[in-house]
N, C-alpha and C positions, 0 to 999 in steps of 0.2 A: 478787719481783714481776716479770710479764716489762713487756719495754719498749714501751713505749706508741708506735707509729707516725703522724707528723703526717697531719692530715688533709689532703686534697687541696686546693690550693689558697691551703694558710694561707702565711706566710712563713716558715714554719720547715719547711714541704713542699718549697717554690717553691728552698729554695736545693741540694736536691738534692745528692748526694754529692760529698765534699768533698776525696775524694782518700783514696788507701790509708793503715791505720793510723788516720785519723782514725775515732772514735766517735763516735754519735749525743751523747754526752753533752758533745762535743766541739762539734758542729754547734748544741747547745742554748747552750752558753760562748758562740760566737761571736756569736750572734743575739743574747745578754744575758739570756737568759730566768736563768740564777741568777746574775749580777751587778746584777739588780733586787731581791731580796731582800735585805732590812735585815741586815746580818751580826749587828744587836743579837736580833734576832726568833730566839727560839726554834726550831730545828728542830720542825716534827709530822710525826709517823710517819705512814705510810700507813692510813688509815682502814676497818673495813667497813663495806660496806651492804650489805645482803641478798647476803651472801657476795661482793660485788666488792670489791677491794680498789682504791685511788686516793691519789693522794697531794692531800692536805688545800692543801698550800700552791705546788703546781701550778695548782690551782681556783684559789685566794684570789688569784693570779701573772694568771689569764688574764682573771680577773671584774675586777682592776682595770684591766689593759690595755683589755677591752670600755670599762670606762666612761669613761675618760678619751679615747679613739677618739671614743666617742658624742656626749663634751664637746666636743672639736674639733670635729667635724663641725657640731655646730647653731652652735656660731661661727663659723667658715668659711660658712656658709648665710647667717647671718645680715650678716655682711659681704658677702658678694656681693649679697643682698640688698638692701642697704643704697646699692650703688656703682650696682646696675642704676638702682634708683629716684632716685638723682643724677639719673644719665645721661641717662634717660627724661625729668625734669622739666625738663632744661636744654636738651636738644636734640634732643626730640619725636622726629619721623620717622625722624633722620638714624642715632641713637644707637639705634634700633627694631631695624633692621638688621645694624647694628654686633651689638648685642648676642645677637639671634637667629644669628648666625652665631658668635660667640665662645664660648657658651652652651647653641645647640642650645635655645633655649628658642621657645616657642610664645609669640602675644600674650596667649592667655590665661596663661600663666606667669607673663609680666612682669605682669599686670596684677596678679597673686593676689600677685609681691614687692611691688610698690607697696605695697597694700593691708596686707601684714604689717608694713611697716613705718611706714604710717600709724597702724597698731594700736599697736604698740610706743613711737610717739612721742606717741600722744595724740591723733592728726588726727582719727580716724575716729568 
């Protein structure tokens, strides 16, 4: 099977060669990509589909990374969320500023976190 080349931009791209000697499968060890696989878990062979061939537990490796990325991200949103709307309720104007400049968020922004997190608590 030849070797699959990361895509531009991922972090298994980003870390770029690693020195003579070193192999991609090597640049893969470092990064963790197969020290995240359960050593109890079954090796799967390489798969087809409509004649391409792929490896099964590459896929199942990158689809769980996506999701748990995805999970962090809407908590992290929602904690920041959560801190603007403090901020904003305790000290109006001052914290407006503050936070548009920390943030890069717009009034309309803070206003839409506000709001999700009146959702989320019941206020609205």
């Amino acid at each position: 099977m030849p070797e699959v080349e990361p895509a531009a931009g991922s972090a298994w791209h980003e870390v770029g060669e690693l020195g003579p000697g070193r192999s991609s499968s090597h640049r893969s060890t470092v990064l963790g990509r197969h020290r995240r696989r359960d050593p109890g878990t079954p090796h799967v062979p390489p798969a087809t589909m409509d004649g391409m061939s792929f490896d099964i537990a590459a896929l199942e490796l990158a689809t769980q990374r996506w999701r748990e990325a995805a999970a962090a991200l809407d908590a992290a949103r929602t904690d920041l969320e959560a801190v603007v709307a403090q901020a904003l309720r305790e000290d109006g104007g001052e914290a407006e500023a503050a936070v548009a400049e920390v943030t890069g968020w717009s009034r309309e922004r803070m206003r839409e976190a506000v709001a999700a997190v009146d959702e989320r608590e019941g206020h609205a």
